[in-house]
C-alpha positions in Angstrom: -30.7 11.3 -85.7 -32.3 8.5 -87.7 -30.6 6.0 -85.8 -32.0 7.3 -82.2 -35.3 7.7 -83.5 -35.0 4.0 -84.9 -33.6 3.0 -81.5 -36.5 4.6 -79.7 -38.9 3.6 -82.2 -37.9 -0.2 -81.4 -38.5 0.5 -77.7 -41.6 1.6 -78.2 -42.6 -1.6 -80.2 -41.5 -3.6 -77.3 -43.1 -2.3 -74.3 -46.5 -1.9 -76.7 -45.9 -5.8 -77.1 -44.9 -6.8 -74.1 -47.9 -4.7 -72.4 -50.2 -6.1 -75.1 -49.0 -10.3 -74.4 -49.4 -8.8 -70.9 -53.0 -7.8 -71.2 -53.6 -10.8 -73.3 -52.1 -13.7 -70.8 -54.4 -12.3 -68.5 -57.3 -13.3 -70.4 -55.5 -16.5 -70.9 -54.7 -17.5 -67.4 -58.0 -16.1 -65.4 -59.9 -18.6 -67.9 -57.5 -21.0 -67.5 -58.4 -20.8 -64.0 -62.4 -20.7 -64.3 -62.2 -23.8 -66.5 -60.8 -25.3 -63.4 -63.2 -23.8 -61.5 -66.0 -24.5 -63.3 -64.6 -28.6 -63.6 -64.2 -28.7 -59.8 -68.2 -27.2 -59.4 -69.3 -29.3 -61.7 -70.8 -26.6 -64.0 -69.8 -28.2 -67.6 -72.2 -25.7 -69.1 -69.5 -22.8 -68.7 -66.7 -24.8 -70.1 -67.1 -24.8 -73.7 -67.1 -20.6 -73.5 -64.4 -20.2 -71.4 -62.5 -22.5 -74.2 -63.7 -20.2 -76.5 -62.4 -17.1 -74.9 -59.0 -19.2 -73.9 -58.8 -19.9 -77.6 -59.5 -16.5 -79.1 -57.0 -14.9 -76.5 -54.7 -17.5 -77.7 -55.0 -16.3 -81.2 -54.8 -12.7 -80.4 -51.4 -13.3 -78.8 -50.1 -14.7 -82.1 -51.7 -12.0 -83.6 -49.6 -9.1 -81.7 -46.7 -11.4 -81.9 -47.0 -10.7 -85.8 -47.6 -7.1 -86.2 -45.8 -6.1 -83.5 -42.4 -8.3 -83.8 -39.7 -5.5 -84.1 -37.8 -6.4 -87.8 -34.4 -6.7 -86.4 -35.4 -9.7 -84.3 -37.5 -11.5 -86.2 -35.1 -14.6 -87.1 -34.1 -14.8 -83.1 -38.1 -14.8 -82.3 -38.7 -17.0 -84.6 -35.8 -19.4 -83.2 -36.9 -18.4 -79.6 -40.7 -19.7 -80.7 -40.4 -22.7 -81.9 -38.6 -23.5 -78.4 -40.6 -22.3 -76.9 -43.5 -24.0 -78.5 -41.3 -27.3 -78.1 -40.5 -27.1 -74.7 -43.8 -25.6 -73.9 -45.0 -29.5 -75.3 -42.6 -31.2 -72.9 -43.4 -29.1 -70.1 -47.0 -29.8 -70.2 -46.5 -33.4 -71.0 -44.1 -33.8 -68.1 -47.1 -31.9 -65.7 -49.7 -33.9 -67.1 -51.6 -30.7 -67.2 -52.1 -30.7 -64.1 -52.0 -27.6 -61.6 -53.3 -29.0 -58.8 -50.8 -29.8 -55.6 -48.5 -32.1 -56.2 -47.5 -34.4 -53.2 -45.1 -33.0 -50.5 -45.1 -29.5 -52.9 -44.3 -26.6 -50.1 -42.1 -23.9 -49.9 -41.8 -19.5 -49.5 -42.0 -18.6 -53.1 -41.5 -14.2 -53.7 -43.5 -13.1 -56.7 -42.1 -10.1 -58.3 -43.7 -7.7 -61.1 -45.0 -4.7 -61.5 -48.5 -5.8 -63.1 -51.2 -6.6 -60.6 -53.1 -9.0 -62.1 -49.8 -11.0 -63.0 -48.9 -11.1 -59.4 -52.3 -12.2 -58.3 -52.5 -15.1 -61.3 -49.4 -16.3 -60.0 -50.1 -16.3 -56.4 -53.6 -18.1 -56.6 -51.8 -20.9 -58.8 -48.8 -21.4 -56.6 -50.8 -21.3 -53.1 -53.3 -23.7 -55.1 -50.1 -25.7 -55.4 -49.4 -25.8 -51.8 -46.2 -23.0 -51.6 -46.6 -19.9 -49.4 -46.2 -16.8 -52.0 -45.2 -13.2 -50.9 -45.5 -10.4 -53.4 -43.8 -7.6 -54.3 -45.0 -4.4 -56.7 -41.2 -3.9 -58.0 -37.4 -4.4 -57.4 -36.8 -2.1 -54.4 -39.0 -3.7 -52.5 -38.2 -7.1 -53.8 -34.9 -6.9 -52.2 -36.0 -5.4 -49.0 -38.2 -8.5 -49.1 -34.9 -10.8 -49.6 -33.3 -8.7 -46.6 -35.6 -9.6 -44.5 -37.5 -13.2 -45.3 -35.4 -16.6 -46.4 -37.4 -17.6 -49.5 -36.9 -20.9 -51.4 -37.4 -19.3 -54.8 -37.9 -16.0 -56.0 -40.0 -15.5 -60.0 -38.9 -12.0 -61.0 -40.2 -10.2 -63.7 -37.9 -8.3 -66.4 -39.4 -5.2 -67.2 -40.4 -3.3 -63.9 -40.3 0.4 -63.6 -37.4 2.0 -61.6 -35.0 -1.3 -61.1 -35.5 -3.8 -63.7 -35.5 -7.5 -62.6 -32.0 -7.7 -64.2 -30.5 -5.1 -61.9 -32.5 -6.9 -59.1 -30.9 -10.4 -60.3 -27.6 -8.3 -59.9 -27.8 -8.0 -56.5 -29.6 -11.1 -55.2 -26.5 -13.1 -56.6 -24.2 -10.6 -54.6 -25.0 -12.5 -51.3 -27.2 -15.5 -52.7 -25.7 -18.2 -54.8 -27.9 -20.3 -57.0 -28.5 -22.9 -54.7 -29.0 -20.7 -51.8 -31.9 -18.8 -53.8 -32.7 -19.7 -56.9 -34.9 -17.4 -59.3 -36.6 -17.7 -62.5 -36.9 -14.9 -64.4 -39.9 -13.5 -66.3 -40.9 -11.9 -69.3 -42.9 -11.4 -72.5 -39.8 -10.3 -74.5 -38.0 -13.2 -75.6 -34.8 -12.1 -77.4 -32.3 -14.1 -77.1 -29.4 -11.7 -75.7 -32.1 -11.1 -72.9 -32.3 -14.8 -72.0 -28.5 -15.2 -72.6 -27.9 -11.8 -70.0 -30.2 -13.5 -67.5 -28.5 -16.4 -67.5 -25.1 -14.9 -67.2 -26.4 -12.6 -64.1 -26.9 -16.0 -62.3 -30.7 -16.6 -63.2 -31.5 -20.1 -62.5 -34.4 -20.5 -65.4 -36.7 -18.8 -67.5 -40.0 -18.6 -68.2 -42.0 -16.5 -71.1 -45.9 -14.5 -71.1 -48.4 -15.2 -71.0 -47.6 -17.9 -68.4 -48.3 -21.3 -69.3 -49.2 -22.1 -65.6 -47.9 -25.8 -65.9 -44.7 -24.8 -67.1 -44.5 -22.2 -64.3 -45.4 -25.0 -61.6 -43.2 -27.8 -63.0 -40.1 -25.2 -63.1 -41.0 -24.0 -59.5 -41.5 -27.4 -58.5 -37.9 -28.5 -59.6 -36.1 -25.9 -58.2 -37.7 -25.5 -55.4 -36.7 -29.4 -55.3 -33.5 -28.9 -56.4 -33.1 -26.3 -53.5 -33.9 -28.7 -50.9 -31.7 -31.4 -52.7 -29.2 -28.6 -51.9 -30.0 -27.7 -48.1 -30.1 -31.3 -47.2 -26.2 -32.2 -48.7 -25.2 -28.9 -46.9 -26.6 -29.9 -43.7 -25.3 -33.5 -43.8 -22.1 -32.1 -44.9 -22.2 -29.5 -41.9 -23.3 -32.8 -39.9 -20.2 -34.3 -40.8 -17.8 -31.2 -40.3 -19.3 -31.7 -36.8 -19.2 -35.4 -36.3 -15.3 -35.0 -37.7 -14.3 -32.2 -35.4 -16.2 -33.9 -32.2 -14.3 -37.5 -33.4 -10.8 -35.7 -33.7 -11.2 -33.9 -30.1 -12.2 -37.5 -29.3 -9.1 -38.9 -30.7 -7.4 -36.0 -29.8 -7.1 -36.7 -26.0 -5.6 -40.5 -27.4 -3.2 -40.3 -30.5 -1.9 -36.6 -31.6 -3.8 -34.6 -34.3 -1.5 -35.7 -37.0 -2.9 -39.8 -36.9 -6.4 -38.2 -36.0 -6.7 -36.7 -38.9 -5.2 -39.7 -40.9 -7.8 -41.5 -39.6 -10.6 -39.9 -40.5 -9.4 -39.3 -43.8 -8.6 -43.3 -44.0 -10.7 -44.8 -42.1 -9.4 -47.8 -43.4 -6.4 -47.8 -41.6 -8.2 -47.8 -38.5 -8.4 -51.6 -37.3 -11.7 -51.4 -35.4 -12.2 -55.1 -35.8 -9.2 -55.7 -34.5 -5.5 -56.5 -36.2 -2.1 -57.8 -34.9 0.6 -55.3 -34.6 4.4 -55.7 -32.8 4.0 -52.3 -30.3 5.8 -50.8 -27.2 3.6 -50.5 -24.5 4.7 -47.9 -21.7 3.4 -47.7 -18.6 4.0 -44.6 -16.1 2.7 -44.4 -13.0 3.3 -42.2 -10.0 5.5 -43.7 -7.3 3.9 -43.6 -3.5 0.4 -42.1 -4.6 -1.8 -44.2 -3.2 -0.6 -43.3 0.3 0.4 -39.8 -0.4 -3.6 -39.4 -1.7 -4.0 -40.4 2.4 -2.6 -37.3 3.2 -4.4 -34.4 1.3 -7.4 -33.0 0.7 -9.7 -34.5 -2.3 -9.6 -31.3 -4.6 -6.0 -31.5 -4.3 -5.3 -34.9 -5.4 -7.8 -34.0 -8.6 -5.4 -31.0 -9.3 -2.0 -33.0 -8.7 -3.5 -35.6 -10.9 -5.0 -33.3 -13.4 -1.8 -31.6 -13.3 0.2 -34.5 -14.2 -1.8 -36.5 -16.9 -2.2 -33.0 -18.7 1.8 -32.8 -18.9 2.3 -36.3 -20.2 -0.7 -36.3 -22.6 1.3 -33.7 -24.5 4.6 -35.4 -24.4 3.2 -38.9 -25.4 0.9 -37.4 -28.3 4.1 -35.1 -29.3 6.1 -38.4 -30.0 3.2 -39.9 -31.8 2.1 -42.2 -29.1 -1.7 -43.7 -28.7 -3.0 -43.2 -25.1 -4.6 -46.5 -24.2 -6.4 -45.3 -20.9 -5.8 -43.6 -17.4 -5.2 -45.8 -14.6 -5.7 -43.6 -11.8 -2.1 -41.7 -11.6 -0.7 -44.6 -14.2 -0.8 -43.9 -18.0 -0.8 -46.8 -20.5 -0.1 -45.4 -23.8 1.6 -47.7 -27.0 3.6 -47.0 -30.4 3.1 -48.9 -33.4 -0.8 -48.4 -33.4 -3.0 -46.8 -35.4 -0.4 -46.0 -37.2 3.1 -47.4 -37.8 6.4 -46.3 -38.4 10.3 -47.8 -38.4 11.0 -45.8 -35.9 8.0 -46.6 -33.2 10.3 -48.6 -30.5 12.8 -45.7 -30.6 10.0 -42.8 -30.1 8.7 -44.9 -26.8 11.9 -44.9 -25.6 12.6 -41.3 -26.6 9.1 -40.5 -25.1 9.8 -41.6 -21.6 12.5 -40.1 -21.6 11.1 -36.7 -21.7 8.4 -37.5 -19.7 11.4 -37.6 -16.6 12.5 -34.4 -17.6 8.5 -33.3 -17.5 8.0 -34.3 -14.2 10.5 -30.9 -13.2 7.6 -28.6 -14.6 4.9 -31.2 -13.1 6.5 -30.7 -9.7 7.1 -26.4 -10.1 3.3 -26.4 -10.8 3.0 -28.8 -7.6 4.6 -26.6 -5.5 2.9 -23.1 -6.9 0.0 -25.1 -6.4 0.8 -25.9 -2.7 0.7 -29.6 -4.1 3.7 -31.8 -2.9 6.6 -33.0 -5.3 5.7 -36.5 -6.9 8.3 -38.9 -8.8 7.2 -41.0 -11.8 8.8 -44.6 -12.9 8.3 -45.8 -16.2 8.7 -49.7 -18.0 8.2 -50.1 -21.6 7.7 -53.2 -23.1 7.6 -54.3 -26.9 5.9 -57.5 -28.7 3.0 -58.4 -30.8 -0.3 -57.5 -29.0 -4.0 -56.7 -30.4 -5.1 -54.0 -31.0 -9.0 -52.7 -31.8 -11.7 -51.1 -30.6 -12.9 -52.9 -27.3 -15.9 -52.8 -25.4 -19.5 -52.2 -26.1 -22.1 -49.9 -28.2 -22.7 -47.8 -25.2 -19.0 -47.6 -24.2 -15.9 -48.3 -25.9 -12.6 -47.5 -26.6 -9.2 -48.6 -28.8 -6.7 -50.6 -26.7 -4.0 -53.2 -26.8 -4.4 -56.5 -25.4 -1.6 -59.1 -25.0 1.7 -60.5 -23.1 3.9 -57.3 -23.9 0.9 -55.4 -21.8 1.3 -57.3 -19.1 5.3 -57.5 -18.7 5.3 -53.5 -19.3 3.4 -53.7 -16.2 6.1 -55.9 -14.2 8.5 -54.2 -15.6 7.2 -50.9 -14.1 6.9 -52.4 -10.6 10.4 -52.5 -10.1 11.2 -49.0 -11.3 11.9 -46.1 -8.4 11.0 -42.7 -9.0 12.5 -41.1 -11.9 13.8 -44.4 -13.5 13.1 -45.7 -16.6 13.0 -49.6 -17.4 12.4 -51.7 -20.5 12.9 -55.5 -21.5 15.6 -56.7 -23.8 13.3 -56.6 -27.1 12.9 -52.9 -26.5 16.3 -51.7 -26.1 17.4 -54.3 -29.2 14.8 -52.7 -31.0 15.4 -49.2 -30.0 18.5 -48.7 -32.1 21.9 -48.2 -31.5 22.9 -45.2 -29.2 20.4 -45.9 -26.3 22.4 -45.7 -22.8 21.8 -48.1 -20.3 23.4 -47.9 -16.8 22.8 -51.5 -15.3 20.5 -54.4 -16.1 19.5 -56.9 -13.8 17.5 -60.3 -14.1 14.2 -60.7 -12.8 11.5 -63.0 -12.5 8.1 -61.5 -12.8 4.6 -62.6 -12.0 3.1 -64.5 -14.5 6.2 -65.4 -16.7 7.9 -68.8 -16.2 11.9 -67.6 -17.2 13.3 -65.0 -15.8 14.2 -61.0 -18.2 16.4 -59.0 -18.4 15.6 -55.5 -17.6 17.6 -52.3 -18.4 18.0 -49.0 -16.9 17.8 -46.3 -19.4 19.5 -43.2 -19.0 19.9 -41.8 -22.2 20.0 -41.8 -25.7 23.4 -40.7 -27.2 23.1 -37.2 -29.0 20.6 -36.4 -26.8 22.0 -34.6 -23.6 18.9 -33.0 -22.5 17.3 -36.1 -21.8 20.0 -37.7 -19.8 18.7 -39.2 -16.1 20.7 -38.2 -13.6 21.1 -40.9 -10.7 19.1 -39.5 -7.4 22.0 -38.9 -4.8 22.1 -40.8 -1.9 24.4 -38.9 0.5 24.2 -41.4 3.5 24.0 -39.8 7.3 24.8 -42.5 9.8 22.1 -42.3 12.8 24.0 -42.0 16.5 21.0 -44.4 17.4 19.5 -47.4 15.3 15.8 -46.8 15.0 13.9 -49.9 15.3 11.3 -50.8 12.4 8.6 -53.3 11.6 8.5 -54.3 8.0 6.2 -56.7 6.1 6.4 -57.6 2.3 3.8 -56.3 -0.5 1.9 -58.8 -2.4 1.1 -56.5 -5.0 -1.0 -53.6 -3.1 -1.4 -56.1 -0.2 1.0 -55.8 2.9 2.0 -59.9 3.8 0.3 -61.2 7.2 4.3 -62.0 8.1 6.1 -59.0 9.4 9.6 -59.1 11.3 12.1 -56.6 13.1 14.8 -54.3 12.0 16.2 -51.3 12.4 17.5 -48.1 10.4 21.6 -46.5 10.9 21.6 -44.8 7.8 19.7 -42.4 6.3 19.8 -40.2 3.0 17.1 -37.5 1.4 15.1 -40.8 -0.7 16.5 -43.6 0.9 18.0 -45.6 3.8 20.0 -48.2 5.2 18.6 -51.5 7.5 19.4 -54.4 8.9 16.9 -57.1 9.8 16.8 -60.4 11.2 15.5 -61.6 7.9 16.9 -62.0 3.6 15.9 -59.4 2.2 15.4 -59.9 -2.0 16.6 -57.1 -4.3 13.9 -55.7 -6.5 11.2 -56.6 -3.6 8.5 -53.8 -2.1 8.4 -53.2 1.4 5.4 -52.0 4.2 7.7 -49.9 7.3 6.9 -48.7 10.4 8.8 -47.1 12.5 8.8 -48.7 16.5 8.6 -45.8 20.0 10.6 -47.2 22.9 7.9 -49.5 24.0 8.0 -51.4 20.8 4.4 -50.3 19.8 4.0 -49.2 15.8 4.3 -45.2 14.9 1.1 -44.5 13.0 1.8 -44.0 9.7 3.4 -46.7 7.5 6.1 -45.6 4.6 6.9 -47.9 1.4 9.9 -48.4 0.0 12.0 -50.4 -3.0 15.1 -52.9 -2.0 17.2 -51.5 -4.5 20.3 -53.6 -2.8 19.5 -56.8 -1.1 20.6 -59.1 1.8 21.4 -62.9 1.6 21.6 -63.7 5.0 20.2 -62.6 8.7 21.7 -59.4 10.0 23.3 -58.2 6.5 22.7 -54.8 5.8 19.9 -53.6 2.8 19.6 -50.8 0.9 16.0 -49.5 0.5 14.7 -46.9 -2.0 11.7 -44.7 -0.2 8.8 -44.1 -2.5 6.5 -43.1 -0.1 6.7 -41.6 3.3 5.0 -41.1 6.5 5.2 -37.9 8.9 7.5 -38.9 10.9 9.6 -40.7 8.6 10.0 -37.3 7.1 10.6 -35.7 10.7 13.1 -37.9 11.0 14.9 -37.7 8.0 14.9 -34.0 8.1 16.2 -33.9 11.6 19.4 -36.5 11.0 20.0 -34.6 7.7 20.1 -31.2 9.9 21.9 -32.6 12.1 25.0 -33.6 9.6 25.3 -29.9 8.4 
């Protein structure tokens, strides 16, 4: 019994003191403030007795702090004193005494106690001090406050009736870190547990009554600071998290997410500047597009096109390839850049590969579409090129400049649809196991000597990817069909045209004879001839996949893109030979 009676005897002597220092800071801090006042009016006269009564109330305060200081905390507030009284010093030094705004001071700051002269003390000193204050009578509607209002700082009082600020503290930090909101709690009970429990319940400082109001400002001040120290890394930091995820969907539509995300974590690998790197470049592009675009709507060729690039985007990034640009219906992708690997050559080759066995999806969307089939050919080419960022502030992007760039280009003007050629450093390089069902020499554009390019067809181990040779089931024609036929000069038909005639005709390609040689590897212009000897409209391209040497010898020609009534007349002789 003597115990509780003790216990609530010691309560007692607290809340008597801390209402007492309570009365007493008032005294304190309203003529605190008139001395201000009274400076700023220029009435000196008043000074000197509002010193007086600032002194006297200053006295009083020690005064309680002696007969009231409950005995079982007298060392601790003794301790918590002299710090006070030390960092009180500091404080004040650090502020200069001054309470006046401080330059750029702003902010919401929530004022929380149960006293109303405390909460209007405070609130005249920190809207004097440039911050927007918001008050609150006690805890419950403190955090309905919170709920409702983002404040940059909230001072909370201890001792409140109902939920004391420690509760309140409580529940702030349950969805409010310490640099979300920060708070500083106050009191006129200084124990040291109490400053060690606000502390651990997430309170950001502390600050004793009577309020030394340049201690209170300089506190606010730096966390208030602090706080928007705070918001700005998180917003630079949320910046970034946005610049990163727009760069990678950038990247994304180039290299695969696996070297995007390399990059951005090692920038340095990136070689904006430029660097030298030995690469494959491959080159796929759509055989007979430019005159099947002639024959459908414009939507259509968007969605055939769309349809397409989508398809090998994901086979080229899946193999770990960069995609350079999109020619039109051509894709120039490369291995070996950004990022490198022993195996780079091998991937390209393994990569176009699967982008044959695409095209069979491509084509079932084509159709579902009501889009017509399309055939791809693809060269791949491998030697030291350049690679960097090229082109301007406004517009740039990473590419691949050099000789290999150039022959993959040749090298894919001689492929027929569904073929896949590449020069002798590529399939050296490749590794062992690569198939190869013919190579032929040829002598490019552009490059003095003559290369060697091979037909891929597959790399050992791998059956799936194996390129099945198109069949060429010949029909011979009852009747020679007479043509007029003109060499390409790149996308050019030649001014020089001569006669000669179909007998033989399969579903992709056919047989001539012409008054004219007739070099393998070389791109024809054809038109079919009516009786009178006057051109069919519609011209149809083809490929000499089989050559003549001499007048009147027969050719072979690959068709890679047709006309209406070359396809009439292809489906009629084939109909014809069931």
């Amino acid at each position: 019994m003597t115990e509780e009676v003790s216990r609530e005897g010691l309560a007692t002597l607290r809340r008597l003191r801390h209402d007492m220092r309570t009365s007493v800071g008032h005294i304190k801090g309203y003529s605190e403030m008139l001395q201000e006042e009274a400076e700023d009016r220029g009435v000196p006269e008043l000074i000197d007795d509002l010193k007086k009564i600032h002194g006297s109330a200053h006295r009083l305060l020690d005064l309680v702090d002696q007969m009231l200081q409950p005995e079982d905390a007298t060392s601790q507030e003794a301790e918590s004193s002299s710090a006070r009284e030390t960092g009180g010093v500091l404080d004040r030094a650090r502020s200069a005494g001054s309470t006046a705004p401080s330059e750029g001071a702003s902010g919401s700051v929530l004022v929380v106690d149960d006293d109303a002269n405390n909460r209007d003390l405070l609130g005249r000193r920190l809207t004097g001090a440039g911050y927007q204050v918001t008050s609150a009578e006690d805890g419950e509607s403190a955090l309905e406050l919170i709920e409702e209002t983002a404040f940059d700082l909230v001072l909370l009082d201890v001792m409140m009736p109902g939920i004391d600020g420690f509760e309140v503290l409580r529940r702030i930090r349950l969805s409010h870190s310490m640099s979300d909101l920060p708070v500083i709690m106050a009191t006129s009970l200084t124990e040291t547990e109490e400053t060690i429990a606000a502390f651990d319940l997430g309170a950001n400082d502390f600050v004793s009554k009577p309020f030394e109001m340049a201690v209170v400002l300089a506190r606010v001040s730096t966390h208030v600071k602090i706080r928007r120290t705070v918001r700005k890394v998180e917003q630079l930091a949320q910046q970034l998290q946005i610049r990163n995820a727009f760069i990678r969907k950038t990247l994304g539509r180039y290299v695969s997410d696996e070297i995007a995300t390399d990059l951005l974590e090692n920038p340095e690998s990136f070689e904006a500047k430029g660097g030298r790197r030995n690469v494959s470049i491959l080159l796929a592009d759509l055989r007979g597009f430019s005159t099947l675009v002639e024959s459908i709507e414009p939507v259509d060729v968007i969605r055939l096109l769309n349809n397409f690039l989508a398809a090998m985007t994901e086979v080229i990034q899946s193999r770990g390839g960069t995609i350079d640009e999109f020619i039109g219906d051509a894709v120039l992708a490369f291995f070996g850049a950004p990022k490198s690997s022993e195996d780079d050559v091998r991937q390209a080759v393994t990569c176009a590969l699967e982008m044959q066995h695409a095209m069979a999806g491509v084509n079932s969307r084509n159709q579902e579409m009501g889009l017509p089939a399309v055939e791809l050919g693809i060269g791949i080419a491998t030697g030291p090129v350049i690679v960097g960022t090229i082109g301007s502030e406004r517009r740039s992007k990473y590419g691949a400049v050099g000789s290999a760039v150039n022959l993959a280009a040749r090298i894919e003007s001689y492929t027929l649809g569904g073929e896949l050629l590449v020069c002798s450093d590529t399939l050296e390089q490749a590794g062992p196991g690569v198939r190869v069902a013919e190579s032929r020499e040829v002598r490019p554009k552009g490059f003095e000597d003559p290369i060697q390019i091979h037909y891929v067809v597959g790399i050992d181990g791998r059956n799936d990817l194996t390129l099945l040779p198109a069949s060429n089931r010949f029909v011979e024609l009852t009747e020679e069909i007479p043509v007029r036929i003109a060499g390409m000069e790149g996308k050019d038909a030649s001014s020089h045209s001569f006669e000669g005639s179909i007998h033989a005709l399969s579903a992709n390609s056919a047989l001539f004879s012409c008054d004219e040689p007739v070099a393998t590897m070389s791109n024809l212009r054809l038109q079919l001839v009516d009786p009178a000897g006057a051109p069919i409209e519609g011209a149809f391209y083809g490929k000499v996949v089989a050559g003549s040497e001499k007048p009147g010898d027969a050719f072979e020609l690959r068709i890679t893109a047709r006309s209406a009534a070359l396809d009439e007349l292809i489906r009629a002789s084939l109909e014809s030979a069931v």
